[in-house]
C-alpha positions as CSV (number, residue, x, y, z in Angstrom):
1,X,-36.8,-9.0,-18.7
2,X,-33.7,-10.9,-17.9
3,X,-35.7,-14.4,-18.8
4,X,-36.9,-12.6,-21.5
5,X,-32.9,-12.4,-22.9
6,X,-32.2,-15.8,-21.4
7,X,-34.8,-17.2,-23.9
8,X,-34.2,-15.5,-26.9
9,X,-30.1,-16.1,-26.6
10,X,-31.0,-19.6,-26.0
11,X,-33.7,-19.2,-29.0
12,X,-30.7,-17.9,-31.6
13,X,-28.0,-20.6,-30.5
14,X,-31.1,-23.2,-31.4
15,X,-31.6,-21.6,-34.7
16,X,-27.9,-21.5,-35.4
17,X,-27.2,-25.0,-34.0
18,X,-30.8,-26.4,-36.2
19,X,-29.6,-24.7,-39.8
20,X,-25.5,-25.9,-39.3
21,X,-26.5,-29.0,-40.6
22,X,-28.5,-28.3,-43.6
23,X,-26.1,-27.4,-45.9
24,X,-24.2,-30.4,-44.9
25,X,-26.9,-32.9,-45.5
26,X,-28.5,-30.8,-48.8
27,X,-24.9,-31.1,-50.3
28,X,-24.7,-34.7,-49.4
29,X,-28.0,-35.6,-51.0
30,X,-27.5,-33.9,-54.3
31,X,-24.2,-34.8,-55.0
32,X,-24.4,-38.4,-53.6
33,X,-20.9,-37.7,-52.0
34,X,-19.6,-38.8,-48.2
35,X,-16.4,-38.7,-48.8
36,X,-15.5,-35.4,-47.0
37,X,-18.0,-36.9,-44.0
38,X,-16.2,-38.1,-41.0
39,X,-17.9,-41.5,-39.9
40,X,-16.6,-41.1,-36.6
41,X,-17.5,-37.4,-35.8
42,X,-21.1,-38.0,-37.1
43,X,-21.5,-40.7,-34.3
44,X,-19.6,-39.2,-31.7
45,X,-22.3,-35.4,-33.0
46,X,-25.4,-38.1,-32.8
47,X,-24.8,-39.4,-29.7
48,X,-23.9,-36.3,-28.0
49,X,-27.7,-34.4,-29.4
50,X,-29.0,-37.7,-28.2
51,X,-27.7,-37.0,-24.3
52,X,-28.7,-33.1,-24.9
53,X,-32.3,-34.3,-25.9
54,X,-32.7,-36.6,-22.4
55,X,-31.5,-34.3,-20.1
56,X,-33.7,-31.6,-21.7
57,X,-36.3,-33.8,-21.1
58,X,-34.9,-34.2,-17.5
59,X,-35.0,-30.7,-16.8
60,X,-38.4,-30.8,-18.8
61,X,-37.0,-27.8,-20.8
62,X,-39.1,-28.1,-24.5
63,X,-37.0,-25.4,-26.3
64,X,-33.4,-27.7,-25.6
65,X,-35.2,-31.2,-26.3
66,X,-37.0,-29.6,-29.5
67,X,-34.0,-27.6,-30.9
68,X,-32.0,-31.1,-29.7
69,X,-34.1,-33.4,-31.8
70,X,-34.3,-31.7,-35.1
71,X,-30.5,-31.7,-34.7
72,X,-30.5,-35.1,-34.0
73,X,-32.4,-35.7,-37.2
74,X,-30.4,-34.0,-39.3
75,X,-26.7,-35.2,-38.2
76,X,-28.4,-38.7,-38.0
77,X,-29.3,-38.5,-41.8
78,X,-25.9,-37.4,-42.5
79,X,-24.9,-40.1,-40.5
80,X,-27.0,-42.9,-42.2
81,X,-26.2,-41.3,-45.6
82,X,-22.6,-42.3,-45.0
83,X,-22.7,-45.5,-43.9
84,X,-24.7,-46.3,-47.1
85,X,-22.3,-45.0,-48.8
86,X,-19.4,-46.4,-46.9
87,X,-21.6,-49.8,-47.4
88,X,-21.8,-49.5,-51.2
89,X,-17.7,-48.9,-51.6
């Protein structure tokens, strides 16, 4: 029972950690706007799901490299959106 818990905690933070982003990156593509994005926070966010996705694949744990990755794809779209942007000023 107690890995039973373990998993679904560790199922919602996933979830909540996953859907933080989308309203981010769905604002940022409809309104075409960075400019409330910072350029340093997204690298410092991508970096930091990219060292969460390795060592969940070092301790060969599929729900933290899975949950990691999505993540990863999401900030690093938000992250790529704003240095076109940045690019284009």
């Amino acid at each position: 029972m107690a890995g039973l818990i373990t998993n679904a905690v560790g199922v919602a933070a996933a979830l909540c950690s996953m859907i933080s982003f989308v309203p981010q990156a769905t604002k940022i593509i409809r309104d075409r706007d960075t400019s409330g994005v910072s350029l340093k926070m997204y690298v410092v966010t991508v970096i930091g799901f990219a060292l969460w996705s390795g060592y969940g694949v070092l301790l060969r744990s599929w729900p933290l490299v899975v949950s990691n990755l999505v993540t990863l794809g999401l900030a690093g779209l938000i992250l790529v959106l704003k240095l076109m942007s940045s690019k284009g000023r």
